[in-house]
ROZA-294130 format. One record per residue (C-alpha): residue in one letter; z negated, x, y. Coordinates in nm, 2 decimals. Each point is the difference from the previous one (the first is absolute). Layout:
BEGIN
kolti;zz;xx;yy
A;Z;X;Y .
...
This chain:
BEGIN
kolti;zz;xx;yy
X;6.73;-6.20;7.93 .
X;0.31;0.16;-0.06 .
X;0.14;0.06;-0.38 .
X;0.09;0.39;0.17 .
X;-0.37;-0.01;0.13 .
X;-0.15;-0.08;-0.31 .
X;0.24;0.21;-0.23 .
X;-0.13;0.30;0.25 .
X;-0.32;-0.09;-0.08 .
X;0.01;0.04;-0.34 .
X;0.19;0.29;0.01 .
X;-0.29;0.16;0.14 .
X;-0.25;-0.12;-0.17 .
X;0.19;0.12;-0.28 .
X;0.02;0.37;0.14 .
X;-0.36;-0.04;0.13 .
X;-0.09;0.00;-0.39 .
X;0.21;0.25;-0.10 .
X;-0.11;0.26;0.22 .
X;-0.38;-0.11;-0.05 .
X;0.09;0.04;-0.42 .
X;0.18;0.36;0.09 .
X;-0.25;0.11;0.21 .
X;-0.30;-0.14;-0.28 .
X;0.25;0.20;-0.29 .
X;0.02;0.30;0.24 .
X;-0.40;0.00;0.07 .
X;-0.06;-0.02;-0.40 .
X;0.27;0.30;-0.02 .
X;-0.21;0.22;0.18 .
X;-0.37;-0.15;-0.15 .
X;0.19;0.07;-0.36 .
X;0.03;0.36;0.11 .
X;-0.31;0.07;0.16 .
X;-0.14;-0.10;-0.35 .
X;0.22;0.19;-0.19 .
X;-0.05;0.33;0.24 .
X;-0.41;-0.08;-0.03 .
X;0.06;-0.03;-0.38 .
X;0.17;0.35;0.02 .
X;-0.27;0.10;0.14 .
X;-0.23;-0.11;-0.27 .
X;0.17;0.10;-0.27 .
X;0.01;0.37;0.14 .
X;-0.36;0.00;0.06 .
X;-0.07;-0.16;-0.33 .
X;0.20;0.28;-0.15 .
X;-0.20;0.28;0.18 .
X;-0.28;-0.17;-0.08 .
X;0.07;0.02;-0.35 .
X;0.10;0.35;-0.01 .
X;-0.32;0.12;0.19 .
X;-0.20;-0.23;-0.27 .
X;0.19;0.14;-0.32 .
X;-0.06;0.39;0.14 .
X;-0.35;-0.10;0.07 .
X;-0.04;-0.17;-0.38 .
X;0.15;0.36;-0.17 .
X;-0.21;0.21;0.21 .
X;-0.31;-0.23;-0.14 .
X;0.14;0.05;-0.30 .
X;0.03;0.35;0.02 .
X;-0.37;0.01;0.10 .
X;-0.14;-0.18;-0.26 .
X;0.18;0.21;-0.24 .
X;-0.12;0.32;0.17 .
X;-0.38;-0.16;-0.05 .
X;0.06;-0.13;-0.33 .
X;0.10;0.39;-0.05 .
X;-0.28;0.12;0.12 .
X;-0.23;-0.23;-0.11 .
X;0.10;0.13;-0.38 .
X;-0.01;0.38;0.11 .
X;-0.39;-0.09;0.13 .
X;-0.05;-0.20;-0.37 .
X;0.12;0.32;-0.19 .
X;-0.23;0.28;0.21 .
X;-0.30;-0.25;-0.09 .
X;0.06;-0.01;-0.32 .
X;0.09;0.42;0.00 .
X;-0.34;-0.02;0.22 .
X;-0.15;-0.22;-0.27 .
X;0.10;0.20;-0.28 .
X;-0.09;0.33;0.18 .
X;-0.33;-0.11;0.04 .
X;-0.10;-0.08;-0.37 .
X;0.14;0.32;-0.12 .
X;-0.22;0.19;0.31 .
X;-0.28;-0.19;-0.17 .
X;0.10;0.08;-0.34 .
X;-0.02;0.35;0.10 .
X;-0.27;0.00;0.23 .
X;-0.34;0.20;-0.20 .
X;-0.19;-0.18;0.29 .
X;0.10;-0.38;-0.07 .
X;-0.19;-0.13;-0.27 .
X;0.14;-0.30;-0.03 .
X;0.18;-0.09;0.35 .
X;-0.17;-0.31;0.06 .
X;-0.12;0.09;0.34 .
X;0.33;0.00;0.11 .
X;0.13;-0.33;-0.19 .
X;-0.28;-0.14;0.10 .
X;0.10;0.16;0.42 .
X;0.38;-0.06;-0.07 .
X;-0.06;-0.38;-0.10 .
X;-0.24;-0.09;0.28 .
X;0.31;0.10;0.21 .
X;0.22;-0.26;-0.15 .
X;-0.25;-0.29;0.01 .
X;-0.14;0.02;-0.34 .
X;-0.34;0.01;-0.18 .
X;-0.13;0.19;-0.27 .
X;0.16;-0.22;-0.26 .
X;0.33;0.02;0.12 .
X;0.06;-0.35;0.17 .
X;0.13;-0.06;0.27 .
X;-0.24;-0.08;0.32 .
């Protein structure tokens, strides 16, 4: 073989690898931004996701405050209810002694004559 032959040669090869690392560079160019577009991607959803969950946790919020509300509104009419109802029986020329109803009233809430809990 020639020295021109084999200089050829080389200088092919040489260009063979070259393109092949290009076109490997170029490839990993466009995998690098399909990633970053898909990680776009992501992080939008994250961040709607994230919005939609901190709405959702105020209006839970919001709700257990409402029901905490309400639950002391209901604890203050029983206890105007409660307080109503001794005086009625403080007043009452019929009640002798009102232990019919205590006796009613606690077999309602699970208790016996003494008081304890059932």
């Amino acid at each position: 073989m020639s020295t021109v032959l084999i200089v050829i040669l080389v200088v092919l090869a040489v260009a063979v690898i070259v393109v092949a690392l290009l076109a490997a560079k170029k490839g990993k160019e466009r995998r690098d931004e399909g990633k970053r577009i898909e990680a776009r991607e992501h992080h939008r959803e994250a961040e709607v996701r994230g919005a939609r969950a901190d709405k959702a946790k105020a209006e839970a919020d919001q709700a257990a405050a409402h029901a905490r509300e309400k639950a002391a509104v209901a604890e203050r009419e029983r206890g105007e209810a409660d307080a109503r109802r001794g005086h009625a029986r403080g007043v009452d020329p019929d009640d002798d002694d009102g232990d019919a109803d205590d006796r009613g009233r606690d077999r309602e809430r699970g208790r016996d004559r003494e008081g304890e809990a059932r």
